[in-house]
DRENLUMRO-81867 format. One record per residue: residue number from 0; x negated, y, z of N, C-alpha, C in turn; residue in three letters. Coordinates in pm, whole numbers. Layout:
N
[NUM; [X; Y; Z]; [X; Y; Z]; [X; Y; Z]; "ALA"],
...
END
This chain:
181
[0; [-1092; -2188; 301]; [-1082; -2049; 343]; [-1215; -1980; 306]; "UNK"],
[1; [-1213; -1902; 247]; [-1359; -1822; 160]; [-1374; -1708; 212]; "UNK"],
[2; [-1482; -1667; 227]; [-1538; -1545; 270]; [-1424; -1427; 282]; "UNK"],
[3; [-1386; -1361; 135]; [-1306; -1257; 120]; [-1126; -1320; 194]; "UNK"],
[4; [-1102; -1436; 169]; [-974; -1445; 277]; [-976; -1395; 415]; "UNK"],
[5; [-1101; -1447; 469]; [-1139; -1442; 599]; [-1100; -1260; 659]; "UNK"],
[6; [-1202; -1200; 538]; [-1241; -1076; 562]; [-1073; -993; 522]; "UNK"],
[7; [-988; -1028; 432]; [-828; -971; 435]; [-749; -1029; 560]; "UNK"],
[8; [-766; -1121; 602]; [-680; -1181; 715]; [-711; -1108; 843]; "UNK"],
[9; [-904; -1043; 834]; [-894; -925; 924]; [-825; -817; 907]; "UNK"],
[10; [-826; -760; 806]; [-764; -640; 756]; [-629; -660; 822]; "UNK"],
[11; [-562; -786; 775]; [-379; -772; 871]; [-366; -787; 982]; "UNK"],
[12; [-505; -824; 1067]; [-520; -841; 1202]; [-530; -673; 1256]; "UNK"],
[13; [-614; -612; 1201]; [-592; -463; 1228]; [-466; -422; 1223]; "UNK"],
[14; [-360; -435; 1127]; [-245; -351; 1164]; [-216; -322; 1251]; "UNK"],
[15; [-163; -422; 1369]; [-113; -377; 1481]; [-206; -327; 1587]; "UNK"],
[16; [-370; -340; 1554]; [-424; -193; 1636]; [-463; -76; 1569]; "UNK"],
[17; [-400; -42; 1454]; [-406; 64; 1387]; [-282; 145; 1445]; "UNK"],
[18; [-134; 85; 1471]; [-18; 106; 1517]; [-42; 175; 1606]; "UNK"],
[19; [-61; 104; 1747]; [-102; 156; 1859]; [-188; 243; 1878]; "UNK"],
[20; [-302; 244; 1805]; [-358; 382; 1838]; [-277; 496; 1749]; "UNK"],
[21; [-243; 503; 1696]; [-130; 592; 1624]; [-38; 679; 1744]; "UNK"],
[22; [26; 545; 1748]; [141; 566; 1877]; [87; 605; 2025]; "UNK"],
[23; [-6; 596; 2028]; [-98; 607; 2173]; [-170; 782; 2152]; "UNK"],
[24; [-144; 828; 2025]; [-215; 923; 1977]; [-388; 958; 1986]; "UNK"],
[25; [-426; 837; 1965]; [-565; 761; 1947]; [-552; 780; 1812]; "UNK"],
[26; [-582; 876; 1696]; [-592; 907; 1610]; [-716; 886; 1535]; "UNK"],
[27; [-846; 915; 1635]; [-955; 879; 1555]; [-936; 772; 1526]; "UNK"],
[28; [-918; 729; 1645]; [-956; 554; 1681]; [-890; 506; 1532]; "UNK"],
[29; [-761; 539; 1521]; [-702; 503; 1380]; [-762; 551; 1263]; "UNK"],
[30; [-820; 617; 1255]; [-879; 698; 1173]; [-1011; 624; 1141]; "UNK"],
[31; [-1089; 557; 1221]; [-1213; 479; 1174]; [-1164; 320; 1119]; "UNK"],
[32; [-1031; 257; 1203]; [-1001; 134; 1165]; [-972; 160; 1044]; "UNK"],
[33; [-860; 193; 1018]; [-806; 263; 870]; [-944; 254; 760]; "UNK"],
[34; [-1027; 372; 782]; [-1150; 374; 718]; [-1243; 193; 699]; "UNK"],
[35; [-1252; 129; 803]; [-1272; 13; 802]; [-1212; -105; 684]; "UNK"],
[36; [-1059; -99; 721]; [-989; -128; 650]; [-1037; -110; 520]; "UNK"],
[37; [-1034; -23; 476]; [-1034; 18; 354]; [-1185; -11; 225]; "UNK"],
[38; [-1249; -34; 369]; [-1420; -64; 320]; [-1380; -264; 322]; "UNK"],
[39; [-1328; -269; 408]; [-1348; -392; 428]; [-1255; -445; 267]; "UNK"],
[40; [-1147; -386; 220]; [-1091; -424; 115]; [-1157; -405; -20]; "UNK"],
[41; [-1256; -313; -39]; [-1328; -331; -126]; [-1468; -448; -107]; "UNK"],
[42; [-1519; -471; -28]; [-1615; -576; 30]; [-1520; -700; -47]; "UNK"],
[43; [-1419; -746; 23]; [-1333; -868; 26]; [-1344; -880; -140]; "UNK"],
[44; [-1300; -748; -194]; [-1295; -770; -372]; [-1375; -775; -433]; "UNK"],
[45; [-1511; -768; -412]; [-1632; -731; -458]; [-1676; -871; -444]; "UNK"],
[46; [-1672; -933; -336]; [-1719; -1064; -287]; [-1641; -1154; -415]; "UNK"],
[47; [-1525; -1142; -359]; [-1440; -1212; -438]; [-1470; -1211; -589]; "UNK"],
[48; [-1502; -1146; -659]; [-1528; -1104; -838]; [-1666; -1138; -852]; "UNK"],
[49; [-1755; -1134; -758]; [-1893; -1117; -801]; [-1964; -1219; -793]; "UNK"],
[50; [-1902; -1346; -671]; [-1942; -1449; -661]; [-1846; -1560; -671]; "UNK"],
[51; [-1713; -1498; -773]; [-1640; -1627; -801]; [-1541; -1731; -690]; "UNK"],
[52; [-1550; -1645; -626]; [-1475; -1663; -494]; [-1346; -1624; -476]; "UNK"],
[53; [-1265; -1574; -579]; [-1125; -1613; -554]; [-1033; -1676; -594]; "UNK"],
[54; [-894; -1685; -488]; [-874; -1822; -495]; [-734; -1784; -473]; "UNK"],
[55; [-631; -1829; -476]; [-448; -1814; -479]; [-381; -1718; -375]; "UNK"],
[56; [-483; -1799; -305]; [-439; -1761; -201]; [-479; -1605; -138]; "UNK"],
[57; [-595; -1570; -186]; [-658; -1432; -145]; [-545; -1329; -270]; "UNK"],
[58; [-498; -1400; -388]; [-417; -1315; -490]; [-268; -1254; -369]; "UNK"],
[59; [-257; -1379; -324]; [-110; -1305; -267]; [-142; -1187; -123]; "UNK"],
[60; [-251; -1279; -52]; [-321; -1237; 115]; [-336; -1060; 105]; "UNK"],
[61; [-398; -1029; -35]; [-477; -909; -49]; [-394; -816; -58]; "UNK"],
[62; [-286; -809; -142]; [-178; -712; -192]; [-117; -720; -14]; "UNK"],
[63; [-60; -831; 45]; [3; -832; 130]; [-70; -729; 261]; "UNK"],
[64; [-172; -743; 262]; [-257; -685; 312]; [-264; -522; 357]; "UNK"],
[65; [-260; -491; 222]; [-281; -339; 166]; [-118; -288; 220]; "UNK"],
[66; [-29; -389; 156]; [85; -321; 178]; [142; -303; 333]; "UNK"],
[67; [84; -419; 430]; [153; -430; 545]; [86; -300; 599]; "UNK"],
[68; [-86; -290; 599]; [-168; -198; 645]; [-85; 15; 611]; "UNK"],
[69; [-45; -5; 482]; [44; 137; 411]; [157; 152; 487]; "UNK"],
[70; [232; 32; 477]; [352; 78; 533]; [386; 89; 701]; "UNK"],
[71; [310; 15; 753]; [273; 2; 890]; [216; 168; 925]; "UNK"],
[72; [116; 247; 867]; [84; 369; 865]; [179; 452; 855]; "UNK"],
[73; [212; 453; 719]; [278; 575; 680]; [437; 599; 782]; "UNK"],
[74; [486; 479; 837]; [629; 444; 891]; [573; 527; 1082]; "UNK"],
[75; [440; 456; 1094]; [439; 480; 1232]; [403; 634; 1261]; "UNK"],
[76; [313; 701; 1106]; [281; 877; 1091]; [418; 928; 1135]; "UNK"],
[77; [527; 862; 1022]; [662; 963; 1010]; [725; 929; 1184]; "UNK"],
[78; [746; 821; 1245]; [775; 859; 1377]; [737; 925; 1505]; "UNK"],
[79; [588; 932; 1431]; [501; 1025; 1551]; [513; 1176; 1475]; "UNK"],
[80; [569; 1190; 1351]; [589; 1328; 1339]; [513; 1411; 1220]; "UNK"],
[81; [399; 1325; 1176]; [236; 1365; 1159]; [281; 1355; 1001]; "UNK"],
[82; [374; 1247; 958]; [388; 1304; 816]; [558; 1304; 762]; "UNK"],
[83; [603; 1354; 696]; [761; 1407; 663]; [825; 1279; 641]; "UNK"],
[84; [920; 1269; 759]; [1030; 1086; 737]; [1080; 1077; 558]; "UNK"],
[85; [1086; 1202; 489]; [1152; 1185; 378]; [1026; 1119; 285]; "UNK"],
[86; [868; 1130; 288]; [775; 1087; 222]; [768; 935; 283]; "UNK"],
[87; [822; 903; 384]; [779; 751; 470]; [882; 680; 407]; "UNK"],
[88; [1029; 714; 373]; [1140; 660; 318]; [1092; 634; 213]; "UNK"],
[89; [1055; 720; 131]; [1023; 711; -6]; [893; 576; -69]; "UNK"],
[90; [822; 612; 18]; [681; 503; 33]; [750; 358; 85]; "UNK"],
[91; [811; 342; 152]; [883; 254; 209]; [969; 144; 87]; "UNK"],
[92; [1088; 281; 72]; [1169; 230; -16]; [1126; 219; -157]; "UNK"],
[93; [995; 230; -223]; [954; 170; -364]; [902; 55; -299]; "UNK"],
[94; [828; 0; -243]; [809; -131; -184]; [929; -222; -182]; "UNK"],
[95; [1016; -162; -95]; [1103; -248; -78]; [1195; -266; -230]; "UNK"],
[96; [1210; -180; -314]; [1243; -176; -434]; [1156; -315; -519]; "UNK"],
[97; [1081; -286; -534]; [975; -380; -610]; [984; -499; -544]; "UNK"],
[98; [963; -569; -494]; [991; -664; -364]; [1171; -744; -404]; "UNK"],
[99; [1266; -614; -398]; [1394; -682; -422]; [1391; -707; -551]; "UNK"],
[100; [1319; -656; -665]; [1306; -671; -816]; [1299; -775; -805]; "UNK"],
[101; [1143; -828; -792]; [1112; -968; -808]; [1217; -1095; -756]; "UNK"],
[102; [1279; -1064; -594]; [1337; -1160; -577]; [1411; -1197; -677]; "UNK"],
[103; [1534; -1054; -688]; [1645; -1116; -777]; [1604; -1152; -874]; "UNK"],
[104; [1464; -1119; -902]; [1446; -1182; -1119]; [1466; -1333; -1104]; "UNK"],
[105; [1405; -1388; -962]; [1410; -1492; -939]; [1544; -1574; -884]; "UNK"],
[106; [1602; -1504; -818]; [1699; -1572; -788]; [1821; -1585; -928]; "UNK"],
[107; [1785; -1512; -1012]; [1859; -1488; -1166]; [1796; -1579; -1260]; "UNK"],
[108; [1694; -1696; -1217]; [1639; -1757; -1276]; [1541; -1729; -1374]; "UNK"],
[109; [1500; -1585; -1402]; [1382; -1564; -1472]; [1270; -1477; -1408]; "UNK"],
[110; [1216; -1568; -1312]; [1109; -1525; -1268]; [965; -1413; -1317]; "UNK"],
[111; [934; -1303; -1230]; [898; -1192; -1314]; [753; -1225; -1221]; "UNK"],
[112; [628; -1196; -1324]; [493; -1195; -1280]; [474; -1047; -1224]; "UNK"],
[113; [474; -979; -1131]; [448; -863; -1096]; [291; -812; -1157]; "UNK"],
[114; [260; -786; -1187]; [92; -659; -1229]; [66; -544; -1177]; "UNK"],
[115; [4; -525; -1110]; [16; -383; -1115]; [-60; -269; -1192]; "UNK"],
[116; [79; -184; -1198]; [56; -60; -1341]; [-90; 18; -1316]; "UNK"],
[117; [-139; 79; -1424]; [-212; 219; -1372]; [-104; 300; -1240]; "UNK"],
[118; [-8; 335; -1284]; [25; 424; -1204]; [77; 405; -1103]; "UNK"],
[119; [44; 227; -1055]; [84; 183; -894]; [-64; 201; -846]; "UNK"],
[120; [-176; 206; -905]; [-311; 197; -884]; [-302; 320; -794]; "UNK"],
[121; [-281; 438; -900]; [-338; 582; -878]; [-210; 635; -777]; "UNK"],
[122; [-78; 550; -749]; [6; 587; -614]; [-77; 515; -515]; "UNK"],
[123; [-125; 441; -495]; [-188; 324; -382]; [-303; 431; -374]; "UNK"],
[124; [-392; 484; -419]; [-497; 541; -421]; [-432; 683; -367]; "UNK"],
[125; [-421; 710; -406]; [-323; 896; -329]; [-274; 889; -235]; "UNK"],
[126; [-195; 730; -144]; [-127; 716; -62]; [-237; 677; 56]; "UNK"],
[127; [-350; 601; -25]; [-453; 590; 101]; [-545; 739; 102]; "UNK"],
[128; [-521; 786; 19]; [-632; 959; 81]; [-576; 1000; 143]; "UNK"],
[129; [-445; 1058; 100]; [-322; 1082; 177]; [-332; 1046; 368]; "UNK"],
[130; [-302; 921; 390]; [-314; 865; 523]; [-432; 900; 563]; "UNK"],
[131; [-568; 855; 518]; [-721; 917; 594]; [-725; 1072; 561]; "UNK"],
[132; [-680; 1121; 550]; [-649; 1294; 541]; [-574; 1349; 679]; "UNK"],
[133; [-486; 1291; 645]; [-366; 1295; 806]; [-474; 1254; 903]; "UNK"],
[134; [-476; 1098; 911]; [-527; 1064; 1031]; [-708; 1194; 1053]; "UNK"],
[135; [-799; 1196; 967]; [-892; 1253; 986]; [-844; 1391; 1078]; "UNK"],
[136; [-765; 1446; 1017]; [-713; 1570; 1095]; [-658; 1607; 1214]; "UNK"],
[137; [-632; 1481; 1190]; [-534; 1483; 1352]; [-656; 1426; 1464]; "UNK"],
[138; [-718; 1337; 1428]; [-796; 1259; 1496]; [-940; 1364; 1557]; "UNK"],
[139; [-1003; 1416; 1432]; [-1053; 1523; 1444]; [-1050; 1698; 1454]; "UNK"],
[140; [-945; 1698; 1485]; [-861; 1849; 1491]; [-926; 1981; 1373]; "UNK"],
[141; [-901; 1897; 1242]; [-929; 1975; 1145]; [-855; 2009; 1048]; "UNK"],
[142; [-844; 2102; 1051]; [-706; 2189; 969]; [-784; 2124; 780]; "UNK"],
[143; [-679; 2083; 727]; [-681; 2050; 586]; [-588; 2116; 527]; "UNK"],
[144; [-523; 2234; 553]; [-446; 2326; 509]; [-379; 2253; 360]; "UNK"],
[145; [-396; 2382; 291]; [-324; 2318; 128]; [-389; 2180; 42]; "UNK"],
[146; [-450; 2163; 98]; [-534; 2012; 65]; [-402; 1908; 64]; "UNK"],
[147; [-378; 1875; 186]; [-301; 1769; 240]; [-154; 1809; 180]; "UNK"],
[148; [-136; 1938; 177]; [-20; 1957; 124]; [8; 1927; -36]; "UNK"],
[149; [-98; 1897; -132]; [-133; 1868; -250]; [-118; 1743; -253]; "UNK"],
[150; [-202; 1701; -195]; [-226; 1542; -187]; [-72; 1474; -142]; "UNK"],
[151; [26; 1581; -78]; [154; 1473; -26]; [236; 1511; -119]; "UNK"],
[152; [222; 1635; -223]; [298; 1640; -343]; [294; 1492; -470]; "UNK"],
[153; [102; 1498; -468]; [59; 1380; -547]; [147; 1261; -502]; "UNK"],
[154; [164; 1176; -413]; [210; 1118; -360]; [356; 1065; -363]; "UNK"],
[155; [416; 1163; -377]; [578; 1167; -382]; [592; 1158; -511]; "UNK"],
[156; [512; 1251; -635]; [507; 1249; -758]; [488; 1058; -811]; "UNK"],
[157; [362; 1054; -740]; [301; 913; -815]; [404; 783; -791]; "UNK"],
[158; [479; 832; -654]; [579; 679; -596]; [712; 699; -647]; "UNK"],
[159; [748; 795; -703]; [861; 838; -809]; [822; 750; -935]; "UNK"],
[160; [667; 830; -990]; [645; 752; -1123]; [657; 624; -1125]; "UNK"],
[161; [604; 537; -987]; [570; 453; -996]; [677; 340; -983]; "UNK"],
[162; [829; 413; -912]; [965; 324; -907]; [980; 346; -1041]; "UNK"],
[163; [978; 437; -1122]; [1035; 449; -1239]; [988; 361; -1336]; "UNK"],
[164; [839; 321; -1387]; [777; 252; -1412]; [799; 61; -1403]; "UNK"],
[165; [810; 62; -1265]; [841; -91; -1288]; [979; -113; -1296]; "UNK"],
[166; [1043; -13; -1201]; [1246; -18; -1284]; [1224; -80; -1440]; "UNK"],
[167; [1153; 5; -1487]; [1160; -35; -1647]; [1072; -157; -1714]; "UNK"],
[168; [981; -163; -1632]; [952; -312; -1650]; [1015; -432; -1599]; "UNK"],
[169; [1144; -461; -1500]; [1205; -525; -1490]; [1326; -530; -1570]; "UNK"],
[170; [1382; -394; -1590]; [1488; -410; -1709]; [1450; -434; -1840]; "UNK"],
[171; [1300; -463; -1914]; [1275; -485; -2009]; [1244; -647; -2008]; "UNK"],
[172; [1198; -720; -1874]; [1178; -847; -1854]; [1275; -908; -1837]; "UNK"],
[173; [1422; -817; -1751]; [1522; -866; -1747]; [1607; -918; -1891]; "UNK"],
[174; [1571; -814; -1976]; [1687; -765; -2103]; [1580; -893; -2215]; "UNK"],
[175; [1426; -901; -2194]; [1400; -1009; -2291]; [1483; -1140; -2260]; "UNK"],
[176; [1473; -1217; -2114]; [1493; -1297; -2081]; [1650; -1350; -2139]; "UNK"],
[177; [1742; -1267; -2095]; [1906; -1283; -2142]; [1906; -1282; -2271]; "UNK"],
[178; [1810; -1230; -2361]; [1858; -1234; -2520]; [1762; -1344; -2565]; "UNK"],
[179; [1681; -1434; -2517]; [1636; -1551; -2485]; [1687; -1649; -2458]; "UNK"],
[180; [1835; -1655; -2428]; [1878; -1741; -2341]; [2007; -1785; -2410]; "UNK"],
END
């Protein structure tokens, strides 16, 4: 167990008090973990790259991480109200999209290496300003007017691009594999 595991296995230990203060409408409070989070995931990667320290297991821990920490947010925003159920569906359901890709590539017998695109980068990146935008505002009662409203356009834009994107990288991994076969 290496440094940067240690330090992501905190990160999923936060979820569920990121939740609760959410739901408790402890917003800062969410609002600094979150921020934590987020420091702590670049630390974990930095460690990890710089001193040769990663290891299989931090490949799967880290993504899992990020994603439980996003969707855990964005799901518990849209029930407290704070961000639009139709942007939480959407964030939701490309996850769960990508996720059912891979299974079935696998359960179809041609197992697919997931990567992620530029443009899952720059959705993951919009989706976390996005969330510390909300939470900052709410937490700190500061109007972010057309800001936030930009940033949740970006957002919807980038997780559109970004189903569209690996759709087509599975039907192109799918369509090599069968004419392979």
């Amino acid at each position: 167990m290496s440094i940067p595991n240690l330090i992501t296995l905190g990160r999923i230990l936060l979820v569920p008090i990121v939740v609760w203060a959410i739901a408790s409408g402890a917003m800062w409070i969410a609002f600094v973990l979150f921020l934590a989070a987020g420091i702590s995931d670049a630390v974990d990667g930095y460690l990890a790259k710089r001193f040769n320290m990663t290891t299989e297991l931090g490949a799967y821990l880290d993504p899992l991480a990020d994603k439980a920490l996003l969707v855990s947010i964005y799901v518990t925003l849209g029930i407290a109200g704070a961000v639009p159920r139709w942007l939480v569906i959407l964030v939701v359901s490309r996850d769960i999209m990508i996720i059912g890709g891979v299974i079935l590539s696998w359960l179809l017998g041609s197992p697919m290496k997931v990567r992620p695109l530029l443009v899952s980068k720059l959705n993951t990146a919009a989706q976390i300003v996005f969330a510390c935008v909300v939470l900052g505002s709410l937490g700190f009662h500061v109007s972010t007017g057309i800001f936030e409203l930009v940033l949740m356009v970006m957002v919807a834009v980038l997780t559109l691009l970004s189903i569209a994107a690996y759709v087509a990288e599975w039907v192109r991994h799918m369509s090599a594999t069968s004419a392979g076969s």
